[in-house]
C-alpha positions in Angstrom: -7.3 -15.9 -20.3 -4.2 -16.3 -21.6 -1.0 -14.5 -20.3 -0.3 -12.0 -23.1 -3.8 -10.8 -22.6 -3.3 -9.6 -19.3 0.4 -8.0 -20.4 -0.8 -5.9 -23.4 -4.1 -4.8 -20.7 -7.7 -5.7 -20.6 -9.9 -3.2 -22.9 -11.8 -0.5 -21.4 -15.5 0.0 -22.6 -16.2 3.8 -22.4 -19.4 5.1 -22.3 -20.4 7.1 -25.2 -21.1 10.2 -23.0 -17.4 10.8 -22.3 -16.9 11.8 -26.0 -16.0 14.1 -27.9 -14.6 15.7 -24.6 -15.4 19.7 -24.5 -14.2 23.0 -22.7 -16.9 24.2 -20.6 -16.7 27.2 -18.6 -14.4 26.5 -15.1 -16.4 26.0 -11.5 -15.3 24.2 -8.4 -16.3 20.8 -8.0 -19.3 21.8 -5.3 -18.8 19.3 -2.4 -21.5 19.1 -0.3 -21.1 19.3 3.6 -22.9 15.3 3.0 -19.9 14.5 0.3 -17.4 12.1 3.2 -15.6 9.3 1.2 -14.2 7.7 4.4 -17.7 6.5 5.4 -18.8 5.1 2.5 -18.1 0.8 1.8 -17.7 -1.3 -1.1 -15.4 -0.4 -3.5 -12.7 2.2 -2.2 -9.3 2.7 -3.3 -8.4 3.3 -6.7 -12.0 2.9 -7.9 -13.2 2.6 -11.6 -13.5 6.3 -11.9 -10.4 7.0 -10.6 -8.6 5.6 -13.4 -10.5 5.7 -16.7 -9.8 8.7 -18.1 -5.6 7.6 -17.3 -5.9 5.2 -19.0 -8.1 6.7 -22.1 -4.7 8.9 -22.1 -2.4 5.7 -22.2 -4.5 3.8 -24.6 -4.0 6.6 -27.3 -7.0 8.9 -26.8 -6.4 12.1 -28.2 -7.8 15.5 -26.6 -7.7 18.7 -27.8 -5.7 20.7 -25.2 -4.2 24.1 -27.8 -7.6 25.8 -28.1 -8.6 25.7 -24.1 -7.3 29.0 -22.4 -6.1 29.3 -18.7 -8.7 30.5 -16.1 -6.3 30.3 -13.2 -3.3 31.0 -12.1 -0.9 29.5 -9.2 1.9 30.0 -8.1 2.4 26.0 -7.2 0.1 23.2 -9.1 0.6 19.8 -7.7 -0.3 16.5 -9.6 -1.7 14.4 -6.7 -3.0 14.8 -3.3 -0.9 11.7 -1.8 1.2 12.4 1.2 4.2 13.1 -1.2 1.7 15.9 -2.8 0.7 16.9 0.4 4.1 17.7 1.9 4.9 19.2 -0.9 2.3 21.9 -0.4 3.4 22.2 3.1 7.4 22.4 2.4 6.4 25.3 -0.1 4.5 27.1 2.0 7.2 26.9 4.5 10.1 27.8 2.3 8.0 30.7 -0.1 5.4 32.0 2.5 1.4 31.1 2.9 0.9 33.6 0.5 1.8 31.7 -2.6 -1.6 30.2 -4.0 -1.3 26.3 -4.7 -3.6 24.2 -6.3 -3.5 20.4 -5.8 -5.5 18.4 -7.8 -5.8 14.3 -7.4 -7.7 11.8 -9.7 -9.5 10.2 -6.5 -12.5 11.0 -5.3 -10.6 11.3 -1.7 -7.6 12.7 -0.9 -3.6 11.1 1.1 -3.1 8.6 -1.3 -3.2 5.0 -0.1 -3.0 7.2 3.2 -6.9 6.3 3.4 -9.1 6.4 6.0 -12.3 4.3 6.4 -15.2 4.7 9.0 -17.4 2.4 9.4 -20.7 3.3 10.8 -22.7 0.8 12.7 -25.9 1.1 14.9 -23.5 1.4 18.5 -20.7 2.8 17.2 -18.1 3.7 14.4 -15.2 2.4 13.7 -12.3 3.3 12.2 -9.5 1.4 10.1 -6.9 2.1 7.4 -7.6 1.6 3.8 -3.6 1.4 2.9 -0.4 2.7 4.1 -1.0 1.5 7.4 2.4 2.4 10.2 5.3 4.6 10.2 8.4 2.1 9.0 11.2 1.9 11.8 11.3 5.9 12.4 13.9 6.0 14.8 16.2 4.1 11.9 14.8 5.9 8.8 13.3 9.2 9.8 15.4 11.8 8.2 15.5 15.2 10.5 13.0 16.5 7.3 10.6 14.0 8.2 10.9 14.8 12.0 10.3 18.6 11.4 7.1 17.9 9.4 5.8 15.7 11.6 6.8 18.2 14.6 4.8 21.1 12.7 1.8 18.1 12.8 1.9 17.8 16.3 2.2 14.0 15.9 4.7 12.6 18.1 6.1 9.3 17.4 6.9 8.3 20.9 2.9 9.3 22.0 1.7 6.9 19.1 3.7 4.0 20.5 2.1 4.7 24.1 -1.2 4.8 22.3 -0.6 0.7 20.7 -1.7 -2.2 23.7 1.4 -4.3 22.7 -0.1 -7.0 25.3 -3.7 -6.7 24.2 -4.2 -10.0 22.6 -1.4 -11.8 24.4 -3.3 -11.0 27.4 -6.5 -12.8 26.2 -4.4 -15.6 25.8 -4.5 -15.1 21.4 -1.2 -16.0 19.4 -0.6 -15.9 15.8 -1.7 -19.2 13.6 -1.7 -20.4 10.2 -4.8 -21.9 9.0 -4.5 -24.6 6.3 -7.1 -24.4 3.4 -8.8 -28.3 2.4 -8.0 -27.8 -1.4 -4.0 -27.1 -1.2 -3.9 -29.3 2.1 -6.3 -32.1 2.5 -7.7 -30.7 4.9 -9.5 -27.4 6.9 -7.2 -26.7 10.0 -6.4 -23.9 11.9 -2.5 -24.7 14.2 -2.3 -21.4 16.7 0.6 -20.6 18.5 2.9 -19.5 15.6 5.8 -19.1 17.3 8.2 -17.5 13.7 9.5 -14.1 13.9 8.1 -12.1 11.1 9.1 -8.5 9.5 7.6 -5.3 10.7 6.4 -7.3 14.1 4.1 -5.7 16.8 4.2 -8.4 19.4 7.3 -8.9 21.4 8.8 -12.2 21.2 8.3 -13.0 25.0 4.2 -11.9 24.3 3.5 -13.7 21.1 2.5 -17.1 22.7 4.2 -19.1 20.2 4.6 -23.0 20.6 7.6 -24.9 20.8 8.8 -25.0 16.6 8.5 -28.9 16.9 5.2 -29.3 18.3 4.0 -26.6 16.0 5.1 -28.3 12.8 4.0 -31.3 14.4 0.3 -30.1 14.2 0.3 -29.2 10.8 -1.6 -31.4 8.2 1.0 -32.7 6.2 2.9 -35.9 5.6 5.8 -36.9 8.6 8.3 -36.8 6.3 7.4 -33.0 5.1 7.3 -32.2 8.6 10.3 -33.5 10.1 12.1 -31.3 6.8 9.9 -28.0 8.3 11.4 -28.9 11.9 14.8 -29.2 10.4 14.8 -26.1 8.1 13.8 -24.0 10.9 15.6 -25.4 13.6 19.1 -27.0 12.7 20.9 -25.0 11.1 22.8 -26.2 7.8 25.5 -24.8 5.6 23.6 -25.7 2.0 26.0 -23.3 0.3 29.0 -25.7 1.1 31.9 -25.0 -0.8 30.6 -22.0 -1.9 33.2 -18.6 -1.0 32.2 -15.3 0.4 31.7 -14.1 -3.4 29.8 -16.4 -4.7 27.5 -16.9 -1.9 26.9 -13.4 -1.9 26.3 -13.9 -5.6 24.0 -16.8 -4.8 21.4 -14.9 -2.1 21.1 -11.6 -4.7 20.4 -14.0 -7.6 18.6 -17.3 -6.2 14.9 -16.9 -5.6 13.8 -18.4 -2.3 11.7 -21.0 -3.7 14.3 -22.0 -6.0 16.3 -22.1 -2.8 13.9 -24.6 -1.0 13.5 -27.2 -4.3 17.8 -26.9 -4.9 19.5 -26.2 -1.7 17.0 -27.4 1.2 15.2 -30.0 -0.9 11.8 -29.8 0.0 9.0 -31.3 -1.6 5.9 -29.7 -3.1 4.4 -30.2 -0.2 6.4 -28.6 2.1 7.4 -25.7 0.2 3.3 -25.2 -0.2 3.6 -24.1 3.7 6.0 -21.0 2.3 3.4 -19.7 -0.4 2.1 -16.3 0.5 4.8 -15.9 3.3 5.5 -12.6 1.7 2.3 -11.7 -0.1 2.1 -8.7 1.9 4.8 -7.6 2.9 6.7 -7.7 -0.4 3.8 -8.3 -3.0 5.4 -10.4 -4.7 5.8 -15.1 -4.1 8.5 -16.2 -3.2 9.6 -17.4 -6.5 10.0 -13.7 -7.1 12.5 -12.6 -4.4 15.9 -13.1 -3.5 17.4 -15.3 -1.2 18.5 -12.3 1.0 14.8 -10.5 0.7 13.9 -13.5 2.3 16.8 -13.6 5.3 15.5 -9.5 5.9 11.8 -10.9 5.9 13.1 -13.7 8.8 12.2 -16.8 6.3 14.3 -19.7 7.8 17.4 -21.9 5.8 20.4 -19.3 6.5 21.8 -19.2 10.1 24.2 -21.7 9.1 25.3 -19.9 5.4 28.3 -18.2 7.4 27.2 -15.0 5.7 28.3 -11.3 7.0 25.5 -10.3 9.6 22.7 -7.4 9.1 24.4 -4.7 11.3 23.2 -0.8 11.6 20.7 0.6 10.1 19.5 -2.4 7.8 19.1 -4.5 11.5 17.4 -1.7 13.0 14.6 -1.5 11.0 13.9 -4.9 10.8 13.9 -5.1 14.8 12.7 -1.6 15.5 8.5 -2.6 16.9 6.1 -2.0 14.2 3.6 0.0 16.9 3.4 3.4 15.2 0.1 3.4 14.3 -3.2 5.6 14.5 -6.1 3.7 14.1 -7.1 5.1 10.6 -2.7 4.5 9.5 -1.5 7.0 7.8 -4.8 8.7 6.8 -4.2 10.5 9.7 -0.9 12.4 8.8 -2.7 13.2 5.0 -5.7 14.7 7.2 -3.5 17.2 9.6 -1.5 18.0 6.3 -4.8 19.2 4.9 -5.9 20.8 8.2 -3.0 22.7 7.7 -3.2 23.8 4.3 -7.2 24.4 4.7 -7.6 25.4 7.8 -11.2 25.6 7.6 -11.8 21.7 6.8 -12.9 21.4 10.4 -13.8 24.0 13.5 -10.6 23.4 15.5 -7.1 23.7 15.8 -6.1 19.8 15.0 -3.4 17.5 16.5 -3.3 13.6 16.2 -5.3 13.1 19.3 -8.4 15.2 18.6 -7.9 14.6 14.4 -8.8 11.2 14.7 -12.1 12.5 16.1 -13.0 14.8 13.6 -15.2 14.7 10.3 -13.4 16.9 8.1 -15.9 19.6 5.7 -15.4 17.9 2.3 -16.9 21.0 0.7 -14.0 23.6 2.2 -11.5 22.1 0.1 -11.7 24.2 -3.0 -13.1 27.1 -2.0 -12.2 31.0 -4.2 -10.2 32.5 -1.0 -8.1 29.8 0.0 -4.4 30.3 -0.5 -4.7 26.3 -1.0 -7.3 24.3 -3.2 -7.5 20.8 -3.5 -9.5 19.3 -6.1 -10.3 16.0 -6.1 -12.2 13.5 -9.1 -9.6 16.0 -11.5 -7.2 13.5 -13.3 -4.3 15.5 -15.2 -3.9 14.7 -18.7 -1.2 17.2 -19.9 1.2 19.2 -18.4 3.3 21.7 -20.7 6.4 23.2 -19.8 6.8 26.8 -20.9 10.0 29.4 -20.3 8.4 31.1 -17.1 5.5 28.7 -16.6 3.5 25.9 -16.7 0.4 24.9 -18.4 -2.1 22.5 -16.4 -5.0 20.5 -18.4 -7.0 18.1 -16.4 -10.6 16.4 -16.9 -12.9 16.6 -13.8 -15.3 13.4 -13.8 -18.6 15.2 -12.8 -19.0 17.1 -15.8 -16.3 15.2 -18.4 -14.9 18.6 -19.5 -11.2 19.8 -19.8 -9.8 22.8 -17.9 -6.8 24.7 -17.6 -4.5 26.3 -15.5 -1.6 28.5 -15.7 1.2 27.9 -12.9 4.7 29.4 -12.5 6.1 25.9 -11.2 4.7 22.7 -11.0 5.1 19.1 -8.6 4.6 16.1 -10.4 3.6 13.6 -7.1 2.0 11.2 -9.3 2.4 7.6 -10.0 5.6 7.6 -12.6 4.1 5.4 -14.7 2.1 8.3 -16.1 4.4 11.1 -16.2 5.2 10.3 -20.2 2.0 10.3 -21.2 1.3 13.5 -19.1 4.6 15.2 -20.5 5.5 14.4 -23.9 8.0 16.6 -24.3 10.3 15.3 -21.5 13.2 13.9 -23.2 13.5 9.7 -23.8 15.4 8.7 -21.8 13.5 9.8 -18.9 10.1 8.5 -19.9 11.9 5.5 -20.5 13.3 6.1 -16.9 9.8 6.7 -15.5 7.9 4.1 -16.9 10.1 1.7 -15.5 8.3 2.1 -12.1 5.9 -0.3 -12.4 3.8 -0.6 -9.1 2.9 -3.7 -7.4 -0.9 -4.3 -6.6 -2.5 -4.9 -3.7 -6.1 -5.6 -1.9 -6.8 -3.8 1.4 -9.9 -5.3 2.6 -12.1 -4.4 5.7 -14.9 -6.7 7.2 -16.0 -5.9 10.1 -17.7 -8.9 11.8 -20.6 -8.6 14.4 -18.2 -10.2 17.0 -14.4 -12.2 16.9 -15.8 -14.9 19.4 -14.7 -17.3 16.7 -11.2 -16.1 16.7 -11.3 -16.5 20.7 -12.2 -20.2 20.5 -8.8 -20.3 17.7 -7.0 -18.6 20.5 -5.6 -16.4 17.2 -5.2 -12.9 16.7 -3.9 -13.3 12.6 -3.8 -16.1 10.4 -1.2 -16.7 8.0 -3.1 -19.1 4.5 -0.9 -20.1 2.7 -2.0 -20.5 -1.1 -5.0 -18.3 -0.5 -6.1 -15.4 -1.8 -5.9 -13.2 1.2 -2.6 -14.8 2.6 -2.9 -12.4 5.6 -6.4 -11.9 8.0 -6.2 -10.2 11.5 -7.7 -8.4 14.0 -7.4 -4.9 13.5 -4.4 -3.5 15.8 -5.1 -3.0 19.4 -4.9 1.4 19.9 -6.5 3.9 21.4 -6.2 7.7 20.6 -8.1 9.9 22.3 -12.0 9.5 22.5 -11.6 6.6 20.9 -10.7 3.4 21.8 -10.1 -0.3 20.2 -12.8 -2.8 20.1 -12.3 -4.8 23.7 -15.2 -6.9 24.3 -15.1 -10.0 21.9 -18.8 -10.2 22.2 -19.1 -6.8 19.9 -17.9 -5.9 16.3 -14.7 -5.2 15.1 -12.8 -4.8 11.9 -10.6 -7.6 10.8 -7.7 -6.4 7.9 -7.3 -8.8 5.0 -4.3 -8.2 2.7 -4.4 -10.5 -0.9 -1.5 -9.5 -3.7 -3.8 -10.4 -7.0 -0.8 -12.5 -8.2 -2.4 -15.6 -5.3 -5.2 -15.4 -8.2 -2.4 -16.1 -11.1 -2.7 -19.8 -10.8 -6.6 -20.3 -10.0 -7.1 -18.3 -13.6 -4.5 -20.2 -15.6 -2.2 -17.7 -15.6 1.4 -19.0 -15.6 4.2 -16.8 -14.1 7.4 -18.9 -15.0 10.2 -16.2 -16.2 8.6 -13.2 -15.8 10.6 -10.6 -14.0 8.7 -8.7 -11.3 7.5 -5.7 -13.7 5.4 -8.1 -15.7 4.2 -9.7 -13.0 3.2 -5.9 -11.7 1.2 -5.8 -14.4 -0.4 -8.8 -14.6 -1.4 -8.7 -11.0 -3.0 -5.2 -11.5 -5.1 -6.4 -14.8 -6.3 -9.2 -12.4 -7.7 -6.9 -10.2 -9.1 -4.7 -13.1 -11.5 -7.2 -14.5 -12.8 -8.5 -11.5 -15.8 -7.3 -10.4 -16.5 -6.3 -6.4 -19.3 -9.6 -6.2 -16.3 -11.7 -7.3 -14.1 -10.3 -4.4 -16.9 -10.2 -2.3 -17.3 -13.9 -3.0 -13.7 -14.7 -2.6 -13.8 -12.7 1.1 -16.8 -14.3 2.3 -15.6 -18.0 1.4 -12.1 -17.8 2.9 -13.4 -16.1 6.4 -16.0 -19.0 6.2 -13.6 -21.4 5.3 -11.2 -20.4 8.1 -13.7 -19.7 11.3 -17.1 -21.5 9.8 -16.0 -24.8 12.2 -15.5 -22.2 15.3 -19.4 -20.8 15.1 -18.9 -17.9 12.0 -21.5 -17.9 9.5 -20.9 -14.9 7.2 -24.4 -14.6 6.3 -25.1 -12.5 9.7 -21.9 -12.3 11.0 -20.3 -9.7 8.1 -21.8 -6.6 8.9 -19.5 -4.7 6.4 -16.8 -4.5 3.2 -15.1 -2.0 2.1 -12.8 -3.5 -0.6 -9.5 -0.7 -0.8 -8.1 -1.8 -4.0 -4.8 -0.8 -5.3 -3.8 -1.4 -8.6 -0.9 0.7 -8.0 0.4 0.4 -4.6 3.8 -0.5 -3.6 6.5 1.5 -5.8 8.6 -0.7 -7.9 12.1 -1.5 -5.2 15.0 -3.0 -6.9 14.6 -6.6 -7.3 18.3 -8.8 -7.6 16.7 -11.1 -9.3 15.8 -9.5 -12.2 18.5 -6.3 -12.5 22.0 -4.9 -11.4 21.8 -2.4 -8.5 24.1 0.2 -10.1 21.4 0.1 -13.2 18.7 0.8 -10.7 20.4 3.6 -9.5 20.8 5.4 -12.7 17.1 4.9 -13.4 16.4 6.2 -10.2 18.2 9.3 -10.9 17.5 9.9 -14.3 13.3 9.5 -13.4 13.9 12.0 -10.8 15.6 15.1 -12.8 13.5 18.6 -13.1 12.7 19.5 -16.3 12.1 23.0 -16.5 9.9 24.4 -14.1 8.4 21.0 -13.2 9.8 18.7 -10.5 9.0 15.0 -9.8 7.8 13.6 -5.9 6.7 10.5 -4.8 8.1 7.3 -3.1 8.3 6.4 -6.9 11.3 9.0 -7.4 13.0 6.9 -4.7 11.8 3.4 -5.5 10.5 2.7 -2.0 7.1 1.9 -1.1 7.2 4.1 2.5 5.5 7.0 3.4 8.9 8.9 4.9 10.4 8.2 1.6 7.8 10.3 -0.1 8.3 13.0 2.4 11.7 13.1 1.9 11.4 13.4 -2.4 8.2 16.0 -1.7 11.1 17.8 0.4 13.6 17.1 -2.3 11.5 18.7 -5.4 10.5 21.4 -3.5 14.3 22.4 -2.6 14.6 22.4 -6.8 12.3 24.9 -7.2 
C-alpha cells in the first residue's frame, strides 16, 4: 500500500445496523457481576469497538444531537476514565466535597486508560501483567507534592513498591540481558547473552546485570570483523567526531542530527553495523532512530558522545535517567486506576482497598454505574459532542450496546481525552486551539502478553530480555520479578509465566513497502497507527508466534504447546506526542502546548496530552491543573 494511503487513513466499513443513529430512552449499561475485561485475551487495548464510532465522527458523520433532551444532570462530567480522568474525579471531590455527583464516561470497554490490567487464568494459577503504562517514571525526580498527596490518599507508597521488586532475581539464576540476531537482517539465527550496555529506565543494577566484557560481546555477534571492530570502537574509545565544531553549533548539531544520520556521517558505520542500532529505541521512544535527535539518543545511553566535550546532564534531567526503574505492581499502573475507582465507588469491591490487598481483588464490574452513587462511570460510551453553554454544559455520547445517543446536562465539564479529538468533539472552540490540539498526534504501540507453559528455554539462553534488532517486537522479556501481597512472581522455571513483548508498528513500515524518508514524527504517528488498524489479530498472532519461535525454537520452544496465552494490548494512540528537535523549535512547542491547554468556558482540558509527555504523573499533575480552573 502506498504511503499516502495510510496518511489520508484506511476506510472503515460500518455495519448497516449503526445507522440512522436514534434517541432511545436513557438506562445504565447493566454490567453483570460475570462482565471482568481484565480476564479476558486476544484483542485488548484500544479494540475495534473502542474506536469506530470516533472515528465515524472524524470521517464526517453527521448525528443529530439539537432534538435529544438531557436526562441527567452532574455537577462534574468527565470525558475519559484514564488516570488523568480519574484524578480528576478525585481532585474534585476533594476540593468541592463527595457530594457533587460526577459522571465519567470512557469509550473502552474497561476503565485507567493504558493503565490496564490483564489476568490471565490458567488451570494452577493466575497471573497477572500490565497491558500498558507499566512503572512510576523516576518519582523521587518528578513527583510533584500533587502527585505525592494523591498517591498518599491511595495508600500506595513508593518506597513499599521498590521493596516489593527482586532487583537480584534473575541475576541470581545467573540470566543477563542479550540481543538475539534474526537470519533474514543477519545471516544468521543467534542469540549473544551478557549484554553488558546501560539502557534508559534500567531495573538491574550495573554490578547485577551480568554483562560481558564490551569486546568479547561484540566479538560474538554475527557480523563481518570489520563492522565489529567499528561496534567495539564506537562504544569503547571515545572520539571527538564533532571536531572543529564550537559549543553552539554542536549544540545545534545533537537537537537537529538524527542518530542514524549521526552513525552514516560522523561515526561512519556501514549498513551493517548500524543494522545492530535498529529498534534500540522502539520502545522506549516509539519512534527509529532515524527519527530522534542526537541528544534523545545520549539521554537513552546510545554510545558515540563521551568524547563530544558537550555540557554534562546534571539535576533533575540526570536523575531521572539514573533513578532504578523498580516502581512497579505486577498489573503497572492498572493498579493506581483501580484504587482511584475504589475510591470513587466504594462498592466495586467488599473491602477497604490499599495496594497490597488491591492487587488481590476482582473488582464488581456491575457497581460502576449504579442510580445512588455520587460517582458513575460508564464505560463502551464514546462522546461525540460536547456544547458549551453560559452556566452549563451539554454532554452527547453513543453507548455501543444499543447504538443510541444520549445526553447529559453538567454545570462543568473535564475533557481527559486523547486531543486529537477534542475538535471534532467541540466545534465551537475557537481555531487556533483545534489547530493546537490536533497537533498531538500520539505514537502507537503493541503491548503483547504470552504467557509460555515454562521459560526453560530462556534458562538455557542464560537471558532474562532480548533486545532484535530489525524485528517487529524489538523488545521480549520476562515479566518483572515482584511480589505484593498474596501474590508472588512466577519462581520455578519449570512453570508458566508471562513474557512482555513491546513492537512500535513503524518496525512493520519497511516489510509493507512503506517508505519513511522525510516525514516528521506526526506522520509517522499516523502511519504507524493505520498499520496497526488494518491488521488483523491472526496477522499479529502470526508475527508473535514466529519471532518467539525464531528466537528460543533452537533452545527446546515449540509454540504450538508451549504458548498457553495472548492477549494482544494494542494502542493506536499511546505515547502523547513530546517535542521532537528534529522536526520543530521548542519555544513553538511551547505555545502549542499552552494554547491546547486553555479552558473554554466551563470546560477544561486533562491528560498527559495537555503537557506533551507520555507519563502517568504528568497526567496527574494536568487532571490537578483543570480541576484548579474550575
Amino acid at each position: 500500500m502506498l504511503r499516502r494511503d495510510f496518511l489520508n487513513g484506511v476506510a472503515l466499513t460500518l455495519a448497516a445496523s449503526m445507522s440512522p443513529l436514534q434517541f432511545l430512552n436513557a438506562r445504565e449499561l447493566d454490567l453483570d457481576e460475570a462482565y471482568y475485561p481484565p480476564a479476558w485475551q486476544g484483542l485488548r487495548g484500544s479494540n475495534d469497538e473502542s474506536y469506530e464510532f470516533a472515528h465515524m465522527l472524524r470521517d464526517g458523520e453527521s448525528f443529530d444531537f439539537k432534538s435529544i433532551k438531557p436526562f441527567q444532570n452532574y455537577d462534574l462530567v468527565i470525558v475519559g476514565a484514564g488516570l488523568s480522568g480519574l484524578s480528576a474525579a478525585c481532585f474534585y471531590q476533594e476540593k468541592f466535597g463527595k457530594d457533587k455527583s460526577i459522571l465519567i464516561l470512557d469509550n473502552h470497554d474497561d476503565f485507567g486508560g493504558h493503565a490496564r490490567r490483564n489476568e490471565i487464568r490458567l488451570k494452577d494459577g493466575t497471573l497477572i501483567s500490565y497491558g500498558g503504562s507499566e512503572s512510576f517514571q523516576s518519582p523521587k525526580a518528578l513527583y510533584s507534592k500533587e502527585v505525592l498527596h494523591l498517591l498518599d490518599t491511595l495508600k500506595i507508597s513508593v518506597d513499599g513498591l521498590a521493596k516489593c521488586f527482586d532487583v537480584s532475581f534473575y541475576p541470581n539464576l545467573g540470566l543477563s540481558r542479550g540481543v538475539f540476531f534474526a537470519k533474514e537482517h543477519f545471516g544468521e539465527a543467534k542469540v549473544v547473552n551478557g549484554n553488558p550496555r546501560k539502557v534508559i529506565c534500567d531495573d538491574i543494577l550495573e554490578e547485577l546485570n551480568n554483562g560481558k566484557d564490551m569486546k568479547d560481546f561484540i566479538n560474538e555477534f554475527p557480523l563481518s570483523n570489520e563492522d565489529k571492530l567499528a561496534l567495539i570502537a564506537l562504544f569503547t574509545q571515545p572520539k571527538d567526531y564533532l571536531k572543529g565544531m564550537n559549543k553552539k553549533q554542536r549544540e545545534h548539531f545533537m537537537a537537529k542530527t538524527s542518530y542514524k544520520d549521526f552513525l552514516i556521517n560522523q561515526v561512519k558505520l556501514k549498513p551493517s553495523a548500524i543494522a545492530f542500532f535498529e529498534g534500540m529505541t522502539d520502545d522506549f521512544l516509539a519512534l527509529g532512530i532515524d527519527a530522534i535527535s542526537c541528544d534523545d539518543a545520549r539521554y537513552s545511553f546510545l554510545p558515540g558522545f563521551d568524547g563530544l566535550n558537550l555540557e554534562p546532564i546534571e539535576g533533575e534531567a540526570l536523575a531521572e535517567m539514573e533513578e532504578p526503574y523498580i516502581y512497579h505492581a505486577p498489573d503497572g499502573n492498572a493498579m493506581v486506576a483501580r484504587l482511584m475507582v475504589k475510591k470513587l465507588i466504594p462498592s466495586v469491591s467488599k473491602q477497604d482497598e490499599d495496594m497490597i490487598s488491591v492487587n488481590a481483588s476482582k473488582f464488581d464490574y456491575s457497581k460502576l454505574d449504579k442510580r445512588g452513587n455520587k460517582v458513575r462511570l460508564r464505560l463502551k460510551s464514546t462522546v461525540l459532542n460536547v456544547e458549551n453553554q453560559k452556566d452549563k454544559v451539554l454532554v452527547s455520547y453513543i453507548s455501543a450496546k444499543d447504538k443510541k445517543i444520549y445526553k447529559v446536562e453538567a454545570k462543568k465539564v473535564i475533557m481527559a481525552n486523547y486531543n486529537s479529538m477534542i475538535p471534532y468533539i467541540i466545534p465551537s472552540l475557537p481555531k487556533a486551539q483545534k489547530e493546537a490540539l490536533s497537533k498531538n498526534v500520539k505514537t502507537s504501540l503493541l503491548h503483547t502478553k504470552v504467557v509460555i507453559r515454562n521459560w526453560q528455554s530462556f534458562m538455557k539462553l542464560k537471558v532474562h530480555e532480548l533486545y532484535c534488532p530489525k524485528m517487529p517486537y524489538a523488545r521480549v522479556k520476562l515479566d518483572y520479578p515482584v511480589d505484593l501481597g498474596a501474590y508472588k512472581h512466577p519462581r520455578d522455571p519449570k512453570k508458566p509465566i508471562v513474557v512482555h513483548m513491546v513492537c512500535s508498528p513503524l518496525a512493520l513500515a519497511s516489510s509493507q513497502g512503506i517508505d519513511l524518508t522525510g516525514l516528521d514524527a506526526r506522520d509517522r504517528a499516523r502511519i504507524g497507527r493505520n498499520i496497526l488498524y488494518a491488521m488483523s489479530f491472526d496477522e499479529h498472532e502470526k508475527i508473535i508466534r514466529d519471532q518467539l519461535q525464531a528466537m528460543l525454537g533452537a533452545s527446546g520452544f515449540n509454540h504450538k504447546k508451549d504458548i498457553q496465552a495472548i492477549v494482544l494490548n494494542r494502542w493506536g494512540h499511546c505515547y502523547a506526542y513530546t517535542y521532537n528537535s528534529l522536526f520543530e523549535d521548542e519555544k513553538d512547542d511551547e505555545k502549542i502546548i499552552a494554547q491546547a491547554k486553555k479552558p473554554f468556558g466551563n470546560i477544561s482540558i486533562a491528560n498527559s496530552d495537555a503537557a506533551h509527555s507520555a507519563y502517568m504523573h504528568s497526567a496527574i499533575d494536568e487532571a490537578y491543573r483543570a480541576v484548579k480552573e474550575l
